[in-house]
BAFI-3210 file (N, C-alpha, C; in Angstrom, 3 decimals, decimal comma, padded with zeros to 6 digits):
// residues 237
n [1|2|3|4|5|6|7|8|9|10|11|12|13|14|15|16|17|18|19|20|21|22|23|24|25|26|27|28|29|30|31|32|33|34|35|36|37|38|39|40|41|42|43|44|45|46|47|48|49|50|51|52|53|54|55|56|57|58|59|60|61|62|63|64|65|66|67|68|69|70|71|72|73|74|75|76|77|78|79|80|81|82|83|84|85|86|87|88|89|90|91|92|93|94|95|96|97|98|99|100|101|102|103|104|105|106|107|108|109|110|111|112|113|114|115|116|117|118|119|120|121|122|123|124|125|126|127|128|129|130|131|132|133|134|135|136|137|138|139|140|141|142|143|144|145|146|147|148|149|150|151|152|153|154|155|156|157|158|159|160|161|162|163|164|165|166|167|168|169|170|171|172|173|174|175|176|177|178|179|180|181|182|183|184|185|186|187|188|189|190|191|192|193|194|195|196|197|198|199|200|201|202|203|204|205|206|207|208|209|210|211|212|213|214|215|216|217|218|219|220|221|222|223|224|225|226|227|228|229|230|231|232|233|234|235|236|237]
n.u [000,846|000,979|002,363|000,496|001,201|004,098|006,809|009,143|011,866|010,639|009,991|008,640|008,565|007,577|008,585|011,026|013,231|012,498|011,665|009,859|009,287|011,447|013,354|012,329|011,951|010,065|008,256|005,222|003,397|001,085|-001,752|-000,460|000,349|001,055|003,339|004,238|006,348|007,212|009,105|006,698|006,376|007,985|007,350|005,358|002,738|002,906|003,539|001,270|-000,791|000,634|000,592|-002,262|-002,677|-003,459|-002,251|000,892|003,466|006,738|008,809|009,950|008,354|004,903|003,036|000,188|-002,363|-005,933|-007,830|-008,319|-008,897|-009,355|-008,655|-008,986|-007,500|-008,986|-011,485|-013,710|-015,938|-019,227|-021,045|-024,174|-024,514|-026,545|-024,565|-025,003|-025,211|-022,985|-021,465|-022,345|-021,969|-019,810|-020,208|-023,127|-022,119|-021,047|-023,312|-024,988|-028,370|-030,695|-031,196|-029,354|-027,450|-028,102|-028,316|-025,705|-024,427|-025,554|-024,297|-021,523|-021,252|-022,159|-020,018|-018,209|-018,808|-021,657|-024,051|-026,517|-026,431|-026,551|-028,765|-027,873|-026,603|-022,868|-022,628|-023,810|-022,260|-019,668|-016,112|-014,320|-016,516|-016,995|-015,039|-014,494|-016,717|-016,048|-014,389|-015,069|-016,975|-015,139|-014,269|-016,578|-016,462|-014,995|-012,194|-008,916|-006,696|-006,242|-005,743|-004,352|-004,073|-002,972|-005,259|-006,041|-004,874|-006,162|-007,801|-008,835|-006,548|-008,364|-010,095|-008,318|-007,549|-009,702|-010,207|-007,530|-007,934|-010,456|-009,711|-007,322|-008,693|-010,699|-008,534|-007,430|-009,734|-010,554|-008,330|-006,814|-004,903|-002,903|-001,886|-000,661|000,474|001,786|002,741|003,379|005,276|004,894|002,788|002,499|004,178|002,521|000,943|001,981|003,191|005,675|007,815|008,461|010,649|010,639|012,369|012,940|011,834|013,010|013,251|014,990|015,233|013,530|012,028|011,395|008,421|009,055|007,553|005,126|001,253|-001,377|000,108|001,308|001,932|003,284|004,589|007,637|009,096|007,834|008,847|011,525|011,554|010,946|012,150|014,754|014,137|013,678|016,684|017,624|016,293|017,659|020,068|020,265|019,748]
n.v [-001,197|002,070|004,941|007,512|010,066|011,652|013,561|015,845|017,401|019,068|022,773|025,871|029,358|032,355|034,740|036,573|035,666|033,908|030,746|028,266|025,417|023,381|021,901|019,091|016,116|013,220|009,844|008,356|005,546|003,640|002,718|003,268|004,787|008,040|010,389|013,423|015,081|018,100|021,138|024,056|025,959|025,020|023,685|021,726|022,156|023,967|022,089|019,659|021,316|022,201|019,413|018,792|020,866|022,999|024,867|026,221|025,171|026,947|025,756|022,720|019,490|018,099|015,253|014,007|012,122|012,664|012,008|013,487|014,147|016,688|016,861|019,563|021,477|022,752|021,326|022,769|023,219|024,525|026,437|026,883|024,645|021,487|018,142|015,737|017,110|018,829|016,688|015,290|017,880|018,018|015,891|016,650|019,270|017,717|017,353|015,481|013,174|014,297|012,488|010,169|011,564|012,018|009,376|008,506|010,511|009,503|006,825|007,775|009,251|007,311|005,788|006,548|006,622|008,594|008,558|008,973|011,964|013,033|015,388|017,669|020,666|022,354|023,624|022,422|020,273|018,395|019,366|017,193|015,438|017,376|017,110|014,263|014,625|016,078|014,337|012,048|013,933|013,834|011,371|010,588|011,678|009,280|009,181|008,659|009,488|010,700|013,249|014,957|017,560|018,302|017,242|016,581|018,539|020,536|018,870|017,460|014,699|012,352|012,029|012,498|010,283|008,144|009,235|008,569|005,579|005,496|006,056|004,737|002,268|002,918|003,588|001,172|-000,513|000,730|001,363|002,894|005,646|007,724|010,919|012,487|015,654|016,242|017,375|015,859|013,076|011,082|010,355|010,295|008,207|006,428|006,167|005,617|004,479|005,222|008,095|011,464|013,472|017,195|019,526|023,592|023,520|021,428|017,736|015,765|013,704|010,381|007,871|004,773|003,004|000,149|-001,405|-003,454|-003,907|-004,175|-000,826|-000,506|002,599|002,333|000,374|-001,466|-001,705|000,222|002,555|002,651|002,889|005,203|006,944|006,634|008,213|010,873|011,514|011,655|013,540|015,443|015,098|016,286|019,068]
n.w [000,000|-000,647|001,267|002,919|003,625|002,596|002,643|001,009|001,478|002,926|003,899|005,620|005,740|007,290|006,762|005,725|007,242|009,283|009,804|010,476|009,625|008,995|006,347|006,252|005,891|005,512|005,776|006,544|007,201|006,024|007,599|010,338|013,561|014,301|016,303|016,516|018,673|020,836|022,293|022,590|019,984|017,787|015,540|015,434|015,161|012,571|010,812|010,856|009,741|007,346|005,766|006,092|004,049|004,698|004,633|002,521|001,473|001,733|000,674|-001,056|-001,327|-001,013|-000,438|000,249|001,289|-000,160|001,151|004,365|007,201|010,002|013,761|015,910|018,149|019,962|019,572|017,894|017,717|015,812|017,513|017,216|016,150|016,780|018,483|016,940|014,216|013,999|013,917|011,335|009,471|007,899|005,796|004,726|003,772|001,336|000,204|000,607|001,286|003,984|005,568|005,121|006,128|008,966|009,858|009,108|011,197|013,381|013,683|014,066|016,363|018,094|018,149|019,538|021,878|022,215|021,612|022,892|022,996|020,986|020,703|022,146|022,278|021,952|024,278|026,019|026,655|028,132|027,965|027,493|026,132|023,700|022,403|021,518|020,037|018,090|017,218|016,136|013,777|012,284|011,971|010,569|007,570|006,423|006,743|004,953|006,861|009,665|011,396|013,615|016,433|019,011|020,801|023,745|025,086|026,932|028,529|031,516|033,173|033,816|031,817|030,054|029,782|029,291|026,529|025,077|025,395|023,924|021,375|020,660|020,440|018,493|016,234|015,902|015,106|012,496|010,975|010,615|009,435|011,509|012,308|014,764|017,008|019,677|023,153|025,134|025,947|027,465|026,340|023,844|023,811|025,008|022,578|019,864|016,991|015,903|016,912|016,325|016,781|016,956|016,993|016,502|014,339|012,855|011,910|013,211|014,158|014,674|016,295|016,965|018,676|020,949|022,293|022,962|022,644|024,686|026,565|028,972|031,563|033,863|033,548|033,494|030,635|029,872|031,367|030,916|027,606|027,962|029,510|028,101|025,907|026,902|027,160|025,036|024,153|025,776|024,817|022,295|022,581]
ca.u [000,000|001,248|002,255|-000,631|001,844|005,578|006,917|010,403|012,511|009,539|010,172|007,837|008,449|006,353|008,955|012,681|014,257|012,252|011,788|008,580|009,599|013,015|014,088|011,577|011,571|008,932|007,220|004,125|002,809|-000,620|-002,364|000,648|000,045|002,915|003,508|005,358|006,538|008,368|008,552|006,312|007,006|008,919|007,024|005,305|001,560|002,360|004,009|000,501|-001,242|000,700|000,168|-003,665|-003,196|-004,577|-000,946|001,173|005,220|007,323|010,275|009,999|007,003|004,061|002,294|-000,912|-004,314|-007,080|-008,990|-007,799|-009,709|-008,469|-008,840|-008,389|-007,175|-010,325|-012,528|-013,945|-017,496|-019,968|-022,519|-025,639|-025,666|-026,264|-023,567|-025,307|-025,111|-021,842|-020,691|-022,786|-021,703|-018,907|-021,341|-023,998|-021,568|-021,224|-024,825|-026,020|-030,052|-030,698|-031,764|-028,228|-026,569|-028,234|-027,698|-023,912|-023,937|-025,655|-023,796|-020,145|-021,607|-022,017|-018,344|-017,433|-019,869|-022,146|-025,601|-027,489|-026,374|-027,070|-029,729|-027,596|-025,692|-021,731|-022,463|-024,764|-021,133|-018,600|-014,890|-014,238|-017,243|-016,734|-013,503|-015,539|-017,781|-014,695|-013,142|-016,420|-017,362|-013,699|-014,673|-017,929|-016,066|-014,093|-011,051|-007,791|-005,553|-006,531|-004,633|-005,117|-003,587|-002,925|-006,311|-006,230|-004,225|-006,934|-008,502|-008,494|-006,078|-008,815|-011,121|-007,807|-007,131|-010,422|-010,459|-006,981|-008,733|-010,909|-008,687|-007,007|-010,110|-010,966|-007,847|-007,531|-010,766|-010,745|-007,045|-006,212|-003,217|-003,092|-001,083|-000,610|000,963|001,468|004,086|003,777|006,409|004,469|001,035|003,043|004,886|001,363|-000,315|002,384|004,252|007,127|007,633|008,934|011,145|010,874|013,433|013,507|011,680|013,661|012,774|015,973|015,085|012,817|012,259|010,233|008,595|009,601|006,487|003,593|000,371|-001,948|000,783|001,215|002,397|003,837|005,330|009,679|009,085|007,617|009,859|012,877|011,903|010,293|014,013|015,463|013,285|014,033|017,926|017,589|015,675|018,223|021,321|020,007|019,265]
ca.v [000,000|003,366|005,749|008,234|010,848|011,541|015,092|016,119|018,693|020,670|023,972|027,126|030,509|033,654|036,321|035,979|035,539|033,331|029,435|027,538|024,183|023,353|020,631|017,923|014,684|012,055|009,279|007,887|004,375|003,281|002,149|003,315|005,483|008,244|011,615|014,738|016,046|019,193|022,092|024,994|026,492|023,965|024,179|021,247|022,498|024,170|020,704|019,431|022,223|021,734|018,119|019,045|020,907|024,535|026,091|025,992|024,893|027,733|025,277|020,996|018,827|017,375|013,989|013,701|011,645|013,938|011,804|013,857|014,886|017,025|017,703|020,781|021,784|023,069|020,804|023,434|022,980|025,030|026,227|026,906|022,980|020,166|017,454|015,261|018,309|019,164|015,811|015,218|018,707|017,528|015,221|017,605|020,318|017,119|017,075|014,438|013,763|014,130|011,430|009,791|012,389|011,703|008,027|008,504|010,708|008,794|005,879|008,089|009,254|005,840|005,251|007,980|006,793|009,980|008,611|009,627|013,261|013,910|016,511|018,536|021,518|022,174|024,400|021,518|019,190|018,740|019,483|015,707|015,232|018,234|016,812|013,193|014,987|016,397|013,213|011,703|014,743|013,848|010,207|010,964|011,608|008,311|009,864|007,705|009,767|011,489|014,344|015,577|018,667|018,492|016,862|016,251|019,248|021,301|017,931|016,463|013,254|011,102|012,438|012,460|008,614|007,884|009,095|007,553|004,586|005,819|007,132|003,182|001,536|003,497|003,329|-000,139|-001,208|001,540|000,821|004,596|005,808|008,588|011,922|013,111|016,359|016,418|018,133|015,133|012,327|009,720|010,786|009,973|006,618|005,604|005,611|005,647|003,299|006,040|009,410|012,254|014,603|018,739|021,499|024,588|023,792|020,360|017,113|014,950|011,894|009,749|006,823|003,634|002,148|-000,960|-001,460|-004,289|-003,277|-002,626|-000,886|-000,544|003,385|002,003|-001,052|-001,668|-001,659|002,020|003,344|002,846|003,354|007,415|007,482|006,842|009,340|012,027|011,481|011,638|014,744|016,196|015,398|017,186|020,538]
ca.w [000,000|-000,790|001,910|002,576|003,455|002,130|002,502|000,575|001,649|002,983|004,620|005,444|006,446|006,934|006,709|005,364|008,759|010,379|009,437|010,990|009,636|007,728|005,546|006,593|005,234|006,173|005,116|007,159|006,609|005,987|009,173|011,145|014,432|014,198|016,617|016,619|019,882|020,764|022,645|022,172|018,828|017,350|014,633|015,082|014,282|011,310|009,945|010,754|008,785|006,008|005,564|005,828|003,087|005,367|004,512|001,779|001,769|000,654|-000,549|-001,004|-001,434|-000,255|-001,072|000,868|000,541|-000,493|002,028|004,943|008,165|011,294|015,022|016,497|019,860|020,712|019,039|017,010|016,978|015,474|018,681|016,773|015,742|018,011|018,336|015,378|013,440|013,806|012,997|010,225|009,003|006,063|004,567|004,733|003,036|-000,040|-000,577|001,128|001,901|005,057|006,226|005,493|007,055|010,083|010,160|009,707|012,367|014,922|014,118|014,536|017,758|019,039|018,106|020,223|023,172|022,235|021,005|023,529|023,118|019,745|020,058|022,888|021,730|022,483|025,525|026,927|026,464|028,917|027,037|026,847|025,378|022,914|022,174|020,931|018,501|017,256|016,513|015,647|013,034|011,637|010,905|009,482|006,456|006,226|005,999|005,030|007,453|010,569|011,827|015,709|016,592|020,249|020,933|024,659|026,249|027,358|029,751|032,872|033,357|033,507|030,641|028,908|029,913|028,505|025,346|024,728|025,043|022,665|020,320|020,353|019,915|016,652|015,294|015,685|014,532|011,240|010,902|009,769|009,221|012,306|013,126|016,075|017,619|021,463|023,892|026,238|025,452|027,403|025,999|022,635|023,862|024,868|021,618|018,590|016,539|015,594|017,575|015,514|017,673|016,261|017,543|015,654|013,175|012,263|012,426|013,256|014,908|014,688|017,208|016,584|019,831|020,916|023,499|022,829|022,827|025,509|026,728|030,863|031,415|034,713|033,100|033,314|029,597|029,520|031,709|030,363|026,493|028,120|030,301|026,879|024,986|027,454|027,163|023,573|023,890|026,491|024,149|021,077|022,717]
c.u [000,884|001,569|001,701|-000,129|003,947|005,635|008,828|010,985|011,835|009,938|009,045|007,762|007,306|006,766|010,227|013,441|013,585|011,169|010,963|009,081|010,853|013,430|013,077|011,424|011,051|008,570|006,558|003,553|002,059|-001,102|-001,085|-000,225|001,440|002,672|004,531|005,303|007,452|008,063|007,889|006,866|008,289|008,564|005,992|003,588|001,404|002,971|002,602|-000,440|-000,726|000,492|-001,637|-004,069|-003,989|-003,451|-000,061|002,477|005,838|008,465|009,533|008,558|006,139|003,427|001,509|-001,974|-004,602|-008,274|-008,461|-008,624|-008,761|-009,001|-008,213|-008,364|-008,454|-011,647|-013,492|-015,382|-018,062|-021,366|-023,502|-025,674|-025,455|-025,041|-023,873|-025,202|-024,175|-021,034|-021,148|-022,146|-020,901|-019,970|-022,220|-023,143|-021,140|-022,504|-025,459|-027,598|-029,444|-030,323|-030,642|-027,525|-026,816|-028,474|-026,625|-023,621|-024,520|-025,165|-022,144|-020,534|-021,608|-020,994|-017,591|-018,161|-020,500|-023,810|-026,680|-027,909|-026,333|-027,638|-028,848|-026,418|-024,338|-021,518|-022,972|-023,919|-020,065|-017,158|-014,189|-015,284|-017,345|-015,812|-013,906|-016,269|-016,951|-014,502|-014,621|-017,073|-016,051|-013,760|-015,725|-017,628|-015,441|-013,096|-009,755|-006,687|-006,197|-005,270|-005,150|-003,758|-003,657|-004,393|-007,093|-005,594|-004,908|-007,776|-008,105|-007,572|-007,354|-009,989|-010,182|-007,346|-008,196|-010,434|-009,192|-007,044|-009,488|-010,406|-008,303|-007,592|-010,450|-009,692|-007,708|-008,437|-011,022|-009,346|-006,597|-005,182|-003,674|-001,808|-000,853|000,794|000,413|002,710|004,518|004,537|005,396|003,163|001,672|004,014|003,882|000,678|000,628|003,712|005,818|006,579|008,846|009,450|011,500|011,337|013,523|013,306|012,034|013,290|013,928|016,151|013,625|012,621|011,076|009,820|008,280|008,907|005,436|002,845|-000,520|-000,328|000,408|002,112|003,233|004,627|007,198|009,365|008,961|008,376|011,252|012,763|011,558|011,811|015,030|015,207|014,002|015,384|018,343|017,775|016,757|019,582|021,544|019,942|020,616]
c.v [001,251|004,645|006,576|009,802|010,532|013,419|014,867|017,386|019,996|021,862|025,134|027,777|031,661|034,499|035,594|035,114|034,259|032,165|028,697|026,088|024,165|022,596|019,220|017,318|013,739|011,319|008,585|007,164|004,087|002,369|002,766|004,862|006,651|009,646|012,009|015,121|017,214|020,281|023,007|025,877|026,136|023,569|022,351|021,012|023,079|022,926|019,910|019,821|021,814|020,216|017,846|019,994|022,861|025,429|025,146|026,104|026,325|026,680|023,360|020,769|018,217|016,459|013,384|013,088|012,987|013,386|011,800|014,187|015,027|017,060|018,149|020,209|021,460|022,309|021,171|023,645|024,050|025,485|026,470|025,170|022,199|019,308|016,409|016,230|018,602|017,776|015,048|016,252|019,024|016,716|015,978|019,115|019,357|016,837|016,190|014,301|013,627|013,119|010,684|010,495|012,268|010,267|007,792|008,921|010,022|007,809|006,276|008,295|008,310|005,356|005,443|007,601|008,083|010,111|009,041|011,392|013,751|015,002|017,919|019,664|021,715|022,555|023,760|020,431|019,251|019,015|017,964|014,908|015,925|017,806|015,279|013,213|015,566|014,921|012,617|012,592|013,939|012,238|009,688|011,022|010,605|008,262|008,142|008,007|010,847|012,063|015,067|016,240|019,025|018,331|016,824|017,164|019,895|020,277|017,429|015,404|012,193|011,344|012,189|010,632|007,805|007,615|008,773|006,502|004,484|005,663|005,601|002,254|001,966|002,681|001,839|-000,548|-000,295|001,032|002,297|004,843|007,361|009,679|012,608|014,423|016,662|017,310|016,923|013,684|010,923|009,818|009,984|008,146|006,032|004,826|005,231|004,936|003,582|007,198|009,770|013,361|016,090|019,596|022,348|024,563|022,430|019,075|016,271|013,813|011,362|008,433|005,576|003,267|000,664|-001,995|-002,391|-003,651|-004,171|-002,572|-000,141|000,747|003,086|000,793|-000,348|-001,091|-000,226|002,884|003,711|002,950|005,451|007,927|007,597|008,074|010,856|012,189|011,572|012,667|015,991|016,608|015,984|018,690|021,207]
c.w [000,000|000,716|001,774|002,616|003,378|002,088|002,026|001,000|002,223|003,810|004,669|006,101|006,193|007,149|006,281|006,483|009,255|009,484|010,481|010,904|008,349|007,222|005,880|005,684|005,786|005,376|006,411|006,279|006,648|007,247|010,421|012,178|014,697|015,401|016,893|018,178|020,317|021,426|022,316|021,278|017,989|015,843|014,255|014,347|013,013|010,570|009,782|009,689|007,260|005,388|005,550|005,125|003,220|004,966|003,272|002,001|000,877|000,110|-000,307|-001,307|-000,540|-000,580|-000,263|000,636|000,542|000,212|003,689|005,880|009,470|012,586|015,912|017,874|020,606|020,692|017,697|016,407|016,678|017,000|018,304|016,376|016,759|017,296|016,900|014,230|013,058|013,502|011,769|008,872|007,224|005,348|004,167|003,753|001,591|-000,479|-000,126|001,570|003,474|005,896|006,254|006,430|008,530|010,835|010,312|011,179|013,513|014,858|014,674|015,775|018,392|019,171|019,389|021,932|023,973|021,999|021,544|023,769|022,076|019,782|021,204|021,639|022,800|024,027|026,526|027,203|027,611|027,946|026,357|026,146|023,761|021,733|021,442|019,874|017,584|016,049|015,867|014,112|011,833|010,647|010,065|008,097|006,019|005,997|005,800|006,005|008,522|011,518|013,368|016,279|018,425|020,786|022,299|025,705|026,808|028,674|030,543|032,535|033,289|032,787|029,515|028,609|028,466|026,728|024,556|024,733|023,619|021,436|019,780|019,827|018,415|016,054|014,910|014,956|013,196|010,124|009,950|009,829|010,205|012,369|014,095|016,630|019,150|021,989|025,084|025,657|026,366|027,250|024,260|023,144|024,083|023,768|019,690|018,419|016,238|016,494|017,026|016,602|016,644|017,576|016,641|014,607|012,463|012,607|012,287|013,356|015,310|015,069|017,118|018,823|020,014|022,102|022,862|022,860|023,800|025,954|028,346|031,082|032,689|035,060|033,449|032,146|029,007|030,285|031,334|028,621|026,786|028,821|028,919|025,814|025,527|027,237|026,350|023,434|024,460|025,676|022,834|020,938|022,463]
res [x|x|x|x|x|x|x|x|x|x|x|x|x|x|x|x|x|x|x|x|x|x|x|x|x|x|x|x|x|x|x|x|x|x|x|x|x|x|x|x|x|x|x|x|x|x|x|x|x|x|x|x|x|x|x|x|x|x|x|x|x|x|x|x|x|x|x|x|x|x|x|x|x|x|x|x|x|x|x|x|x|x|x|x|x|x|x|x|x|x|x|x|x|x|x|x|x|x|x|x|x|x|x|x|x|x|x|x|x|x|x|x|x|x|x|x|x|x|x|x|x|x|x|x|x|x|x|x|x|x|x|x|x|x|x|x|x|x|x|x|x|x|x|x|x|x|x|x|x|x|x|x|x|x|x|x|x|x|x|x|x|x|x|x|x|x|x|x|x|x|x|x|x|x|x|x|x|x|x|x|x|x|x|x|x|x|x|x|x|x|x|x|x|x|x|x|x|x|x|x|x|x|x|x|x|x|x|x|x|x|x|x|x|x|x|x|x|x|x|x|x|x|x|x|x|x|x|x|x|x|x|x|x|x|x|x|x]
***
């Protein structure tokens, strides 16, 4: 199968001086679970962006599906529509009757363990729920590659436990090819098959993990590949 993304040489600034992302070369493998981690402004949301296609590379290439869906930070919902609404929304913007549109979405909702809250609107949602219709809206479209943009920093520890559960469960059972940008290194050893380290814009190293799945965050096994990660991270700066 084809890698769904491949980036060449990509780079993109937004003034002469100053370099967002620099020389990146990637490829991401079909069904594969991959994330970026890095400190704040590392550039690793607009590497996201551009791979979804919302920003454009000033230098190198990009080689993306065109069956792409994202989620935001925030979630991003719409508050005039209820949660079926808003994840119906992309189909509903290809024309769809109704009446499909609102069978998809109550069956993504159920994915998401949301069906009962279809008719509520976002403000009637708790943030981990918010954060569900997100991801839920996202697979409404069937995408081939889902992209999640710091998905879980805004929640509780154990809202965010959850919906890494979640998050596992899908992927597994869809078998998508996933992206992930986080800042937390064992939020990223939890859930991904490679972790992409960005400084400055660069993406240098790139670390497979070497962890079974389910994986035990209080295991021998996870401690010493996140003691390794960090020591990685410490000797690059």
């Amino acid at each position: 199968m084809t890698d769904p993304i491949i980036l060449k040489n990509t780079s993109k600034s937004y003034d002469p001086k100053t370099w967002a992302v620099q020389h990146v070369n990637l490829r991401v493998h079909a069904g594969e679970f991959f994330c970026i981690v890095g400190p704040s402004g590392c550039g690793k949301s607009t590497l996201l962006k551009l791979i979804a296609n919302l920003e454009e590379p000033t230098e190198g290439k990009i080689e993306a599906s065109n069956r792409t869906a994202m989620v935001f930070q925030s979630g991003a919902l719409l508050p005039w529509l209820t949660a079926r609404d808003n994840v119906g929304l992309g189909l509903t913007m290809q024309g769809l009757p109704r009446e499909r549109v609102t069978r998809a979405a109550t069956r993504y909702l159920a994915m998401v363990g949301l069906k009962p809250f279809g008719s509520r609107f976002p403000r009637e949602l708790s943030g981990g729920q918010r954060q569900r219709v997100g991801i839920a809206r996202a697979l409404a479209i069937e995408p081939e590659v889902l992209l999640l943009d710091e998905p879980f920093s805004s929640l509780d520890q154990m809202t965010t436990e959850e919906l890494h559960r979640d998050l596992l469960g899908i992927w597994q059972q869809n078998r998508l090819t996933i992206v992930m940008v986080s800042h937390l290194l064992d939020e990223a050893l939890l859930l991904a098959d490679r972790i992409a380290i960005m400084r400055q814009g660069t993406m240098n190293t790139i670390v497979p993990v070497q962890i079974g799945r389910p994986r035990d965050p209080h295991g021998q096994p996870f401690i010493t590949q996140l003691k390794r990660l960090k020591h990685l991270i410490a000797s690059t700066k």
